[in-house]
C-alpha positions as CSV (number, residue, x, y, z in Angstrom):
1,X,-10.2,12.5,-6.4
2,X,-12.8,9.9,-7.7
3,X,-12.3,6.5,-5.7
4,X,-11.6,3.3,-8.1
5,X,-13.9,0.5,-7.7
6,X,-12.2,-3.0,-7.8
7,X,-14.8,-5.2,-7.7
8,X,-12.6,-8.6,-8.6
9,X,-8.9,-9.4,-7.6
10,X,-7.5,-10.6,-10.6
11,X,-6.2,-8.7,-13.5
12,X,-7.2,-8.8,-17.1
13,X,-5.7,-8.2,-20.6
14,X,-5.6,-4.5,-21.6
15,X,-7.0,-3.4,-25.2
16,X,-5.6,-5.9,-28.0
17,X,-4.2,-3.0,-30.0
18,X,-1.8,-1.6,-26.8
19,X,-0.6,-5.0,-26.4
20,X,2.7,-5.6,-26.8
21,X,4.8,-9.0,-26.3
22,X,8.7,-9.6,-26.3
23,X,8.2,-10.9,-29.6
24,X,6.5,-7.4,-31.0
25,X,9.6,-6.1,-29.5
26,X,12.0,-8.4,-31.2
27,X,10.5,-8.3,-34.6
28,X,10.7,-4.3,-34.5
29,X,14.3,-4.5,-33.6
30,X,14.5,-7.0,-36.6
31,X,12.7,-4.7,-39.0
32,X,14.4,-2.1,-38.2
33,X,18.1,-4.1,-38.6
34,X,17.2,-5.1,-41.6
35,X,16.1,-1.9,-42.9
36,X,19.1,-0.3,-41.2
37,X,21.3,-2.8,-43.0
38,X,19.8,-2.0,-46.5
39,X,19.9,1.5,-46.1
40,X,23.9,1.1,-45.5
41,X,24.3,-1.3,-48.3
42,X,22.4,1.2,-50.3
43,X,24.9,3.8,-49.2
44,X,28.6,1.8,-49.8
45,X,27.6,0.4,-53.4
46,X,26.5,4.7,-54.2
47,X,30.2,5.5,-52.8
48,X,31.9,3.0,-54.1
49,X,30.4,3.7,-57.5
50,X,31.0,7.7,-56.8
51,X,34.3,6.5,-56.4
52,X,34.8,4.7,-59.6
53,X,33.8,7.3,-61.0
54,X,36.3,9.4,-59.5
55,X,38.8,7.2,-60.2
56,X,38.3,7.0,-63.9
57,X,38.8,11.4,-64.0
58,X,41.5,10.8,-62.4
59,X,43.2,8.5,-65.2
60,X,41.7,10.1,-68.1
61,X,43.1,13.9,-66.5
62,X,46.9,11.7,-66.2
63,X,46.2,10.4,-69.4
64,X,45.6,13.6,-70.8
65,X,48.9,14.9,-69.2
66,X,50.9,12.0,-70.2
67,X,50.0,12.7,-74.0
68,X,50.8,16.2,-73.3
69,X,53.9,15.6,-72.3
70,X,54.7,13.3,-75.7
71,X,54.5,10.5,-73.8
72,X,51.8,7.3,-75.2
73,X,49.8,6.0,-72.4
74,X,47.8,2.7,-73.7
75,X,45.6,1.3,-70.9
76,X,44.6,2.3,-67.7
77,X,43.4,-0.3,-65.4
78,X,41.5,0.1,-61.7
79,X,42.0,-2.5,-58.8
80,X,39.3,-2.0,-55.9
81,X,41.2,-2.9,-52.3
82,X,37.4,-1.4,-50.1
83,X,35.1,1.0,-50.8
84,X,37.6,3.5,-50.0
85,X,40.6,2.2,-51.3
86,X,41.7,2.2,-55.3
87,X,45.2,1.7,-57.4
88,X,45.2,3.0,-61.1
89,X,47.7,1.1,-63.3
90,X,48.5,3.1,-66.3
91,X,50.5,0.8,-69.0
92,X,53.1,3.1,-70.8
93,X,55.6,1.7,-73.3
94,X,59.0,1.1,-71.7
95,X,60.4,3.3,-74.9
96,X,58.3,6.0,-72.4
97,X,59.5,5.1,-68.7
98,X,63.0,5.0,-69.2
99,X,62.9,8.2,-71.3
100,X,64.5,11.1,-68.8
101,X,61.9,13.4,-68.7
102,X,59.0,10.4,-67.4
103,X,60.3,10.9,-64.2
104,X,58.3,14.2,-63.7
105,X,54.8,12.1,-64.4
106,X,55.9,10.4,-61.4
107,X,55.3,14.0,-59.7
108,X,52.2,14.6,-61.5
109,X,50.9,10.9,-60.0
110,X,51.6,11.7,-56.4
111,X,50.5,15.1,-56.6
112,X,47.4,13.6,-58.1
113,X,47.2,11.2,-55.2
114,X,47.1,14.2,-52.8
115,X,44.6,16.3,-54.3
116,X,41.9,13.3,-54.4
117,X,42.9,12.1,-50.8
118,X,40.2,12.8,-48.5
119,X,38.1,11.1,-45.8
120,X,36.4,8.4,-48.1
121,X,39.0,8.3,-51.4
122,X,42.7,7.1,-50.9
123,X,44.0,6.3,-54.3
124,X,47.6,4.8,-55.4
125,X,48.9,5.4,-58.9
126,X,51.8,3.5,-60.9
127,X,52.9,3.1,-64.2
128,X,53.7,-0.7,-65.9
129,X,55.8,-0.8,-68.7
130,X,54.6,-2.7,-71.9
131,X,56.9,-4.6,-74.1
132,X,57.0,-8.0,-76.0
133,X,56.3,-9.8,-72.9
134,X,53.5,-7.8,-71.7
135,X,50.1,-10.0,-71.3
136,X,46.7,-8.4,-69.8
137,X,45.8,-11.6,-68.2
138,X,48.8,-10.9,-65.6
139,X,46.8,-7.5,-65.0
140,X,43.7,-8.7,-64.5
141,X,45.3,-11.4,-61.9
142,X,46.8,-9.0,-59.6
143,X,43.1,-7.6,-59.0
144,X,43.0,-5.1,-61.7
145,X,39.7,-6.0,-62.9
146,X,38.4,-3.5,-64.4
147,X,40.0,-1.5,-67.4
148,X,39.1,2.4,-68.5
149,X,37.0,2.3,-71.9
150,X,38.7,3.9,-74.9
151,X,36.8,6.5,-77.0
152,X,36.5,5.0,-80.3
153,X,36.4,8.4,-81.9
């Protein structure tokens, strides 16, 4: 073993570069909350537009259905409750809902609900009925702000 040689007792910085203060250490953390933090919000706005997305299949497959079944859906509307969280509005002419046979689209809607339910997706579905008195500024002020796009094929 070689013997040291201390030739002074005091001490003296080490090498500028493998210096660290409290405030290095505080700015990393910073850096690297900040980064974490975009990184997540990066994340939520992709699944909460994955699950726009998904939410507009899911009205244009009950759409499809309802026409199938002779009924005449006219609007489909999407309130946002979290990223995780949707209700789809279809507006359906009150000729439709109180016709017998709508009571099975009431089925199709829940089993819909069930199939798309998983971890990060929870979805509600109704039906509005439209008549003389219907206006879509009551829609849009129960926090469904965002209506499904018609083809205009």
């Amino acid at each position: 073993m070689t013997d040291i040689l201390i030739s002074k007792n005091e001490w003296i910085p080490t090498k500028k570069n493998d210096f660290f203060t409290s405030d290095h250490l505080i700015d990393a953390y910073l850096h690297g909350k900040r980064e974490a933090f975009a990184t997540t919000q990066r994340l939520a706005t992709d699944k909460l537009n994955k699950n726009i997305e998904k939410s507009s299949e899911i009205s244009i497959n009950l759409i499809k259905t309802l026409s199938k079944n002779s009924f005449t859906p006219i609007n489909a509307y999407l309130r946002i409750n979290a990223l995780d969280n949707f209700d789809i509005m279809v507006t359906i002419p009150e000729s439709d809902i109180v016709n017998d046979h709508f009571s099975n689209m009431y089925n199709v809607a829940s089993t819909l609900e069930e199939q798309n339910k998983d971890e990060y997706y929870d979805v509600f579905i109704s039906f509005c009925p439209v008549n003389e008195h219907f206006e879509e500024i009551n829609v849009s002020s129960d926090g469904y702000i965002l209506k499904l796009a018609k083809n205009d094929k």
